[in-house]
PDB file as gemmi writes it, atoms N, CA and C in Angstrom:
CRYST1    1.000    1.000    1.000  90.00  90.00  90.00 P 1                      
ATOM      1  N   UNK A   1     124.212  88.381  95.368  1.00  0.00           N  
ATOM      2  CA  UNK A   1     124.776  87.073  95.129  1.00  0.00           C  
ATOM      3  C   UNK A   1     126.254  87.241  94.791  1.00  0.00           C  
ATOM      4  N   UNK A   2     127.289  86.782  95.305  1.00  0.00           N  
ATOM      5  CA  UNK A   2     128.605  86.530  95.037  1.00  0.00           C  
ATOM      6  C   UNK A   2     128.788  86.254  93.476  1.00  0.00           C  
ATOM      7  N   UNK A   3     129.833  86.620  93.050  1.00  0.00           N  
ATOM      8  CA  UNK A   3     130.338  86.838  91.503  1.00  0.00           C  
ATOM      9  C   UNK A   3     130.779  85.082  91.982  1.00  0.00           C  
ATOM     10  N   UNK A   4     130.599  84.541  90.656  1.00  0.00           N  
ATOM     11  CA  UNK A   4     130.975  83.104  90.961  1.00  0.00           C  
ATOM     12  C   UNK A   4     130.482  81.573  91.426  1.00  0.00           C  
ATOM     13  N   UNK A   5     129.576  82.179  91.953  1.00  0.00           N  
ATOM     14  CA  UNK A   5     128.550  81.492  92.460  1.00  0.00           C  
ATOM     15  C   UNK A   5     128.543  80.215  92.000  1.00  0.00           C  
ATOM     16  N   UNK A   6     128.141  78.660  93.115  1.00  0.00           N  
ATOM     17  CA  UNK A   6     128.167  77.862  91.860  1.00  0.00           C  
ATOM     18  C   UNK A   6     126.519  77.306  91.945  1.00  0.00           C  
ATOM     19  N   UNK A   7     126.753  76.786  90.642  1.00  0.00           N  
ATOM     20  CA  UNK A   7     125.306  76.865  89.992  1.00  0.00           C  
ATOM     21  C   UNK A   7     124.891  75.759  90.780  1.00  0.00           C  
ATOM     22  N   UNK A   8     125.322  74.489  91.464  1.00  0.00           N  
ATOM     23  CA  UNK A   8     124.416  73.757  92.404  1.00  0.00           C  
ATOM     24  C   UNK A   8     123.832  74.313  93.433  1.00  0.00           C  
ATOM     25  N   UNK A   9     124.784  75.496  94.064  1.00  0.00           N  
ATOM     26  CA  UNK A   9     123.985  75.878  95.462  1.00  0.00           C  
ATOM     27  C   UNK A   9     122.638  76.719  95.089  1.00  0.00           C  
ATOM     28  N   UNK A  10     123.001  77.642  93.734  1.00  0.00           N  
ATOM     29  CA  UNK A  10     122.169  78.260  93.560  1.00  0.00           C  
ATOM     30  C   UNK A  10     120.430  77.250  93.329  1.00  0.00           C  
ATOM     31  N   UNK A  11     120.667  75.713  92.525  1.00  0.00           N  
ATOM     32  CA  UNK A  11     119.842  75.140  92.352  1.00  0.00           C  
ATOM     33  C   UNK A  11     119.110  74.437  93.803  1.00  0.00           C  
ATOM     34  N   UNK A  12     120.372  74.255  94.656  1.00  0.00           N  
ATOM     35  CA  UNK A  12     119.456  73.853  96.184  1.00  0.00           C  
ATOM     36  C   UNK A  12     118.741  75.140  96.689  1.00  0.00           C  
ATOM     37  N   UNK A  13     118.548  76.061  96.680  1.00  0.00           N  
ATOM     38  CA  UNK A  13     118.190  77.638  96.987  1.00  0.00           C  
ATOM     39  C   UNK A  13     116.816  77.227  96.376  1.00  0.00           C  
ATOM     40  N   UNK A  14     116.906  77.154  94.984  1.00  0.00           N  
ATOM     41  CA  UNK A  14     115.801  76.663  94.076  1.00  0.00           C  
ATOM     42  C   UNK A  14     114.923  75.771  94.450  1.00  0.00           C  
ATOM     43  N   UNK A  15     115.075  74.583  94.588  1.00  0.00           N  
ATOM     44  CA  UNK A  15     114.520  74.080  95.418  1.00  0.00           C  
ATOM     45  C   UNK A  15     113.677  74.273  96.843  1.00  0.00           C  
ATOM     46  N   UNK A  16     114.204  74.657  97.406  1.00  0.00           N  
ATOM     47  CA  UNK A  16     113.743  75.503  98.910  1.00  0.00           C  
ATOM     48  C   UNK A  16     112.715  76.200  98.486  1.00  0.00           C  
ATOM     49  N   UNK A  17     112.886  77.181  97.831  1.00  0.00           N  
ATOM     50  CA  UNK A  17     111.702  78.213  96.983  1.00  0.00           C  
ATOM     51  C   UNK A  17     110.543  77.191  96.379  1.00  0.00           C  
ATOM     52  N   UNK A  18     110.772  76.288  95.734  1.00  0.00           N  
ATOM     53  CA  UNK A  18     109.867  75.662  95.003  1.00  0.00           C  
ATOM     54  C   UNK A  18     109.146  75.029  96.282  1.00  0.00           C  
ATOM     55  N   UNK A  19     109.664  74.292  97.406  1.00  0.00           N  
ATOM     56  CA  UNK A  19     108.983  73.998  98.022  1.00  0.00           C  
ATOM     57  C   UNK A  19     107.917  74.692  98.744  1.00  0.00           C  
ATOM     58  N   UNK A  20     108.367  76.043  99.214  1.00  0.00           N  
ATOM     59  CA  UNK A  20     107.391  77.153  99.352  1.00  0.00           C  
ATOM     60  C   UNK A  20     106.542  77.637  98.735  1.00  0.00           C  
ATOM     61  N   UNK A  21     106.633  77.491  97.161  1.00  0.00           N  
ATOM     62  CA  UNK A  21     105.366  77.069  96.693  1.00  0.00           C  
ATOM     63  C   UNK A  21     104.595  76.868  96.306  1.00  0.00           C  
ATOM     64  N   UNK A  22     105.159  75.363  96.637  1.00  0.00           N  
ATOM     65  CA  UNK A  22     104.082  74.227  96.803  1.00  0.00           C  
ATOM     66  C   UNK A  22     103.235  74.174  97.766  1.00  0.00           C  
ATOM     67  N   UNK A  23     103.948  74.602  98.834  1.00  0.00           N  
ATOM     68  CA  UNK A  23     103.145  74.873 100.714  1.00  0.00           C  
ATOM     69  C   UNK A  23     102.153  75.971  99.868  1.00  0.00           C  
ATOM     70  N   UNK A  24     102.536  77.194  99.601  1.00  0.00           N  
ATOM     71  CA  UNK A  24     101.229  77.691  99.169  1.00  0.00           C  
ATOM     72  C   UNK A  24     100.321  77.689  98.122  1.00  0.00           C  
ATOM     73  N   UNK A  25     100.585  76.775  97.030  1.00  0.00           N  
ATOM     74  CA  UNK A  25      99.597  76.685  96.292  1.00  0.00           C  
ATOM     75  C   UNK A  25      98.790  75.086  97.271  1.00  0.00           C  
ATOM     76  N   UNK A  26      99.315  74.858  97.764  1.00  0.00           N  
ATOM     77  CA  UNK A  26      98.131  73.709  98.771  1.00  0.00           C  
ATOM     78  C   UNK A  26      97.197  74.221  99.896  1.00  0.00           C  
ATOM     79  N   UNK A  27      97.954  75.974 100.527  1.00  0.00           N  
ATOM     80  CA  UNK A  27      97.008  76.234 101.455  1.00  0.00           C  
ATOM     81  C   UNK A  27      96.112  76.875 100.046  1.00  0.00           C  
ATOM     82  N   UNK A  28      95.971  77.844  99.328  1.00  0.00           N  
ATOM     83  CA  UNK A  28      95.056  78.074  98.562  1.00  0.00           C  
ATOM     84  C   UNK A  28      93.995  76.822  98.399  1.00  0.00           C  
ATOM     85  N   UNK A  29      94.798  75.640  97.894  1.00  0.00           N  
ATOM     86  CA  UNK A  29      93.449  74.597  97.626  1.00  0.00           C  
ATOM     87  C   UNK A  29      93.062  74.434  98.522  1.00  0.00           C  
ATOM     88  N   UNK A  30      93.310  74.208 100.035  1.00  0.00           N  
ATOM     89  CA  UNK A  30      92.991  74.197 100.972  1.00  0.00           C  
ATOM     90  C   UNK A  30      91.717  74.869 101.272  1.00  0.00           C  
ATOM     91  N   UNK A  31      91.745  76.430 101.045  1.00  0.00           N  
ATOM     92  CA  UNK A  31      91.020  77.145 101.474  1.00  0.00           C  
ATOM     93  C   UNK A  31      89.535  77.110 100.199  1.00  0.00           C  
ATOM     94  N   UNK A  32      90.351  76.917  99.462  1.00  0.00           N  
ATOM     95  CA  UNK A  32      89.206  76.678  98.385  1.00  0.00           C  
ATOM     96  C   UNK A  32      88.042  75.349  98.804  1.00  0.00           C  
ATOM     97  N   UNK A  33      88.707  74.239  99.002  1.00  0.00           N  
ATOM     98  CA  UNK A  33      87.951  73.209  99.551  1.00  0.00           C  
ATOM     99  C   UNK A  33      87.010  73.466 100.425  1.00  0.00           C  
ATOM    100  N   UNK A  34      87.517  74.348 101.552  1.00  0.00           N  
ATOM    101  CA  UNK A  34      86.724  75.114 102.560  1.00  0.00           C  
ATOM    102  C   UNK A  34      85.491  75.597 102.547  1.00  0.00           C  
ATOM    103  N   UNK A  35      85.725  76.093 101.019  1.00  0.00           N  
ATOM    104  CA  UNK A  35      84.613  76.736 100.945  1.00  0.00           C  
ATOM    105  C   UNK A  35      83.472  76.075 100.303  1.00  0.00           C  
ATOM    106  N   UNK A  36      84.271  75.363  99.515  1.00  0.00           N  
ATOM    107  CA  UNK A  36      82.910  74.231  98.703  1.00  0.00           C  
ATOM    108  C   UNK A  36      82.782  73.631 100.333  1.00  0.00           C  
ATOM    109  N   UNK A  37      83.131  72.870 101.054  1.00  0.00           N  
ATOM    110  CA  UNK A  37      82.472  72.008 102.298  1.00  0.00           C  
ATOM    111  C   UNK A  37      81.664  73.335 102.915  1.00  0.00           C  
ATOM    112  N   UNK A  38      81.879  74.353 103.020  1.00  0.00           N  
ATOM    113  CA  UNK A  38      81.176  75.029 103.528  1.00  0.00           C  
ATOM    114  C   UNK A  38      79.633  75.607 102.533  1.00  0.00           C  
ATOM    115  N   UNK A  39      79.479  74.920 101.586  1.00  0.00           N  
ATOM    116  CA  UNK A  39      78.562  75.387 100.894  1.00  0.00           C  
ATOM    117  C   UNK A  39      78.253  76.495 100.150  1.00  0.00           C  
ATOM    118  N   UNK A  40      79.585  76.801 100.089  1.00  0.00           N  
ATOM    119  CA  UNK A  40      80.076  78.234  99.356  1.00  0.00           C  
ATOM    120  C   UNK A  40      80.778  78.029  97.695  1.00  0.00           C  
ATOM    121  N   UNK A  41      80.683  78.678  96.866  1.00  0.00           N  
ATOM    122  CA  UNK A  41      81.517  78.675  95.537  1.00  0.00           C  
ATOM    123  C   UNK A  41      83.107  79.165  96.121  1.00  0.00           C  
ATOM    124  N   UNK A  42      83.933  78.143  95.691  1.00  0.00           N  
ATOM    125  CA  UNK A  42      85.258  78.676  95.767  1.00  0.00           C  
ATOM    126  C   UNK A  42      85.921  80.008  94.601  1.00  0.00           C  
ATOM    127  N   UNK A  43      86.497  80.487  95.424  1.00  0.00           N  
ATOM    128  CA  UNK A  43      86.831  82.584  95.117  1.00  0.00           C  
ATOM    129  C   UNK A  43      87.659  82.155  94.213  1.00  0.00           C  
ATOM    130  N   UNK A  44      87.043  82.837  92.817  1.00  0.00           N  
ATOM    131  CA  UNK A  44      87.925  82.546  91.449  1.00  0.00           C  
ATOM    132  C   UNK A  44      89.284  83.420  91.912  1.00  0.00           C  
ATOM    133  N   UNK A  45      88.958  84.213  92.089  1.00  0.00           N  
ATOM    134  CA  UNK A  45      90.499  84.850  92.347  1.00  0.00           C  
ATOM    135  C   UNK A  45      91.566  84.132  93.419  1.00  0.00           C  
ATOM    136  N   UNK A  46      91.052  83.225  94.142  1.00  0.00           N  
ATOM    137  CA  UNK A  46      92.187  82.143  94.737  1.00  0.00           C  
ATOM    138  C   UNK A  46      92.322  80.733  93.529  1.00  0.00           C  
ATOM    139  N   UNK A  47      91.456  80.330  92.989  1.00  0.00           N  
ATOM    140  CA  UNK A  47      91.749  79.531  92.536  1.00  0.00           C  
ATOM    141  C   UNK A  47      92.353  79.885  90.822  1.00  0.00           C  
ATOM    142  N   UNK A  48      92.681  81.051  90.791  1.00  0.00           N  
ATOM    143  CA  UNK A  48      93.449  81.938  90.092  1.00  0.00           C  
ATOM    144  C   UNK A  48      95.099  82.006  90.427  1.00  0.00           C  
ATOM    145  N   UNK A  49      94.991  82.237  91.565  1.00  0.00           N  
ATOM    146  CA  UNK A  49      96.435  82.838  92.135  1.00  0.00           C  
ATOM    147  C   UNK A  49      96.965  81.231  92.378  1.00  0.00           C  
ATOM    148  N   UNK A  50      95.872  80.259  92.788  1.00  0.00           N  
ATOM    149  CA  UNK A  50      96.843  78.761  92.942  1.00  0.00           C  
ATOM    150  C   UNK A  50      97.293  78.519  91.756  1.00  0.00           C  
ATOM    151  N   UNK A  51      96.811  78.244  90.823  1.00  0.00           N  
ATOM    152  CA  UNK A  51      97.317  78.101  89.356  1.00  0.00           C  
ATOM    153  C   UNK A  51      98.839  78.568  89.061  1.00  0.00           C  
ATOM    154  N   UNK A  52      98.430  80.468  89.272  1.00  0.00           N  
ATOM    155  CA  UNK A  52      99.599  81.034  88.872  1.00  0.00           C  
ATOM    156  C   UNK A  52     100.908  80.773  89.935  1.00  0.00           C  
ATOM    157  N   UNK A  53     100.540  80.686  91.183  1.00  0.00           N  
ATOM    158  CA  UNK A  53     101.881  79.570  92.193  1.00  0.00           C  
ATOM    159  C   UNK A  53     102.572  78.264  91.787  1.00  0.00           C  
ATOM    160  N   UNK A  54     101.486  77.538  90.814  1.00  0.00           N  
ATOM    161  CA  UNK A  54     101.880  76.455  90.571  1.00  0.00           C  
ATOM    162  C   UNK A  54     102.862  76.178  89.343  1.00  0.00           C  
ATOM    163  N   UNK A  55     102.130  77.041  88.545  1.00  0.00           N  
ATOM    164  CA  UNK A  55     103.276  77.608  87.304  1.00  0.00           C  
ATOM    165  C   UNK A  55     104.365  77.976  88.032  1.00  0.00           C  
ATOM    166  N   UNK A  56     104.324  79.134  87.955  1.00  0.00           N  
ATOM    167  CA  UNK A  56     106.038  79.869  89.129  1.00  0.00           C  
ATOM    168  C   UNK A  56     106.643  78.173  89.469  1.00  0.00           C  
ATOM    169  N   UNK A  57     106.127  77.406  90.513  1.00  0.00           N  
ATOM    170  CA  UNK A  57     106.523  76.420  91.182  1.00  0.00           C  
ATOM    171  C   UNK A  57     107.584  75.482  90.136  1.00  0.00           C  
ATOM    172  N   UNK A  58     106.347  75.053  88.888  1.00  0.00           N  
ATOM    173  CA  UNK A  58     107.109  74.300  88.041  1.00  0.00           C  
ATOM    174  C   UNK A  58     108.327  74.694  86.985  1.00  0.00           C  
ATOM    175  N   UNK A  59     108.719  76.277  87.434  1.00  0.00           N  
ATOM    176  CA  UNK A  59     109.652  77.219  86.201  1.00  0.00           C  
ATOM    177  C   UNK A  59     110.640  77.037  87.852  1.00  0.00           C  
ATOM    178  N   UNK A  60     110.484  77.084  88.570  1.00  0.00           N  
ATOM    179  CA  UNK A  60     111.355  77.198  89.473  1.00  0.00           C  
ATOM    180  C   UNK A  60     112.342  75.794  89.616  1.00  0.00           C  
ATOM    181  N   UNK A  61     111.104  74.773  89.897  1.00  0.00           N  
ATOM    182  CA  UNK A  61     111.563  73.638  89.611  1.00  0.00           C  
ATOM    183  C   UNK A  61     112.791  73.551  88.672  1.00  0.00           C  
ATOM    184  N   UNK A  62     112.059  73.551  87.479  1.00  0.00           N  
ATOM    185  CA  UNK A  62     112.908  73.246  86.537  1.00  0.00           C  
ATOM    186  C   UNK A  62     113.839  73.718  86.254  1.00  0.00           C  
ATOM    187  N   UNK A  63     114.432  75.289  86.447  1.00  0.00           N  
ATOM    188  CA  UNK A  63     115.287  75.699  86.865  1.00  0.00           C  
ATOM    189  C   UNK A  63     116.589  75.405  87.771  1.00  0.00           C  
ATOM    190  N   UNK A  64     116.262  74.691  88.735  1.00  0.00           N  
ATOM    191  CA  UNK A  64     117.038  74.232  89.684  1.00  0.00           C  
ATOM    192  C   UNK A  64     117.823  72.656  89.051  1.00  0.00           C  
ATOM    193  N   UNK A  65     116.699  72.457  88.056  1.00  0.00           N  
ATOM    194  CA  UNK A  65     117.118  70.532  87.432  1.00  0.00           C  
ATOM    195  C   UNK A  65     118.480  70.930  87.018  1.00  0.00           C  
ATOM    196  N   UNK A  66     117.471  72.050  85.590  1.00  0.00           N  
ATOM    197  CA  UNK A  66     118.815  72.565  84.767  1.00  0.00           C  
ATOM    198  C   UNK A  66     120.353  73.290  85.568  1.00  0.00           C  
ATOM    199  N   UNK A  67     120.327  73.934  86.021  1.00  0.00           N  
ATOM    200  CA  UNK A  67     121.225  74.270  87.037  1.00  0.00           C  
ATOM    201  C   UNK A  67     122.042  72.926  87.830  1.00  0.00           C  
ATOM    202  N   UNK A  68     121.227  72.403  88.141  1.00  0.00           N  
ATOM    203  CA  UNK A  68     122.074  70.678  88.980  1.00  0.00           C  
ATOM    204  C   UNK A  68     122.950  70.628  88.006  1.00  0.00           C  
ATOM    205  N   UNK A  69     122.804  70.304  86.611  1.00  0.00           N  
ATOM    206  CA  UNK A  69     123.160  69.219  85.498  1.00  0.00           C  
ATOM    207  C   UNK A  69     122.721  68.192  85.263  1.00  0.00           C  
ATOM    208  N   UNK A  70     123.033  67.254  84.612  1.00  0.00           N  
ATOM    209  CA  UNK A  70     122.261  66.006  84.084  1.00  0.00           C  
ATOM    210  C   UNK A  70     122.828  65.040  84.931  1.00  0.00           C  
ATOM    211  N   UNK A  71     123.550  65.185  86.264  1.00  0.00           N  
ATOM    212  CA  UNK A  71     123.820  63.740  87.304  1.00  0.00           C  
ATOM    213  C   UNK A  71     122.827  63.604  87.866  1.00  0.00           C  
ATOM    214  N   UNK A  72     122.104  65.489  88.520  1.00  0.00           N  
ATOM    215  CA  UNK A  72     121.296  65.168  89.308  1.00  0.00           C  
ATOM    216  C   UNK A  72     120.311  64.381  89.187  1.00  0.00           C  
ATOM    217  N   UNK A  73     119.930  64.444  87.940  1.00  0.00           N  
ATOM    218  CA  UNK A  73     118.279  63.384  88.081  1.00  0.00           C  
ATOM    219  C   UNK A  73     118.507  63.341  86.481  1.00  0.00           C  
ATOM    220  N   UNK A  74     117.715  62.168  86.073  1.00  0.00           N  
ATOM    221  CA  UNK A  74     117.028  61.505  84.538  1.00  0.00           C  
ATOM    222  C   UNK A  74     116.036  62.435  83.890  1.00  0.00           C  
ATOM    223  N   UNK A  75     115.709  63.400  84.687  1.00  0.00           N  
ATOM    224  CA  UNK A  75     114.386  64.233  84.504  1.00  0.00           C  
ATOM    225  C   UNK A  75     115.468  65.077  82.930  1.00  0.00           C  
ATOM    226  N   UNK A  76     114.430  64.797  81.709  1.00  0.00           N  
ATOM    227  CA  UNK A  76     114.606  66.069  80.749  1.00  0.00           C  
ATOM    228  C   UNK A  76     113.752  66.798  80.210  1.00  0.00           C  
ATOM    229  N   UNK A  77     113.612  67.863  80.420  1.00  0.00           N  
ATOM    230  CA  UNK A  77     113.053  69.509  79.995  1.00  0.00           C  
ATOM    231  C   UNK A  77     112.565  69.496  78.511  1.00  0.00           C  
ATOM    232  N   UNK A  78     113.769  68.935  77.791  1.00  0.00           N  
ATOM    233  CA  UNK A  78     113.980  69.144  76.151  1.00  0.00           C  
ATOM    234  C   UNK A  78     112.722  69.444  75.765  1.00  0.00           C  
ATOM    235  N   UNK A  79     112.270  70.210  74.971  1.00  0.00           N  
ATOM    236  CA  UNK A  79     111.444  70.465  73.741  1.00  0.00           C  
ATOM    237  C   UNK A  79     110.874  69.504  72.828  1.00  0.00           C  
ATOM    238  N   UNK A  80     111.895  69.197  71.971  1.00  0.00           N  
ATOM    239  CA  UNK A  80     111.683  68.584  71.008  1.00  0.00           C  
ATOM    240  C   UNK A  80     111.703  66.530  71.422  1.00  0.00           C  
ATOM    241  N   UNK A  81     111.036  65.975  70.087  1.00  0.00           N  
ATOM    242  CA  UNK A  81     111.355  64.109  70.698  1.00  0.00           C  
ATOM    243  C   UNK A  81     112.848  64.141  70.703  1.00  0.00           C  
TER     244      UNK A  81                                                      
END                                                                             
């Protein structure tokens, strides 16, 4: 990454990533569904790894908010009321 960098592009980058995934924590549910219609128990270890995509997803997310600044969106992170 270039010394300097500015922190919006880095947050559209962010974005992009987050959308990826999202694409894969949906084929996981996907495949999970599959398997219940197929009369099968869905594989804890996928419906493991969707979880942990979805986390990642929402640290990524939010990452990219913080990075925008506070024009980009109303959305706040904060902690505390």
């Amino acid at each position: 990454m270039p010394v300097g960098a500015d922190p919006s592009e880095i947050a559209d980058r962010l974005v992009s990533i987050g959308e990826e995934l999202a694409d894969l924590a949906l084929e996981r549910l996907r495949q999970a569904a599959d398997s219940v219609r197929a009369g099968e128990e869905p594989d804890p270890a996928l419906t493991a790894e969707e979880k942990r995509i979805t986390r990642a997803r929402r640290a990524v997310d939010k990452a990219a908010i913080l990075l925008a600044g506070p024009r980009s969106s109303g959305v706040s992170f904060d902690e505390g009321p």
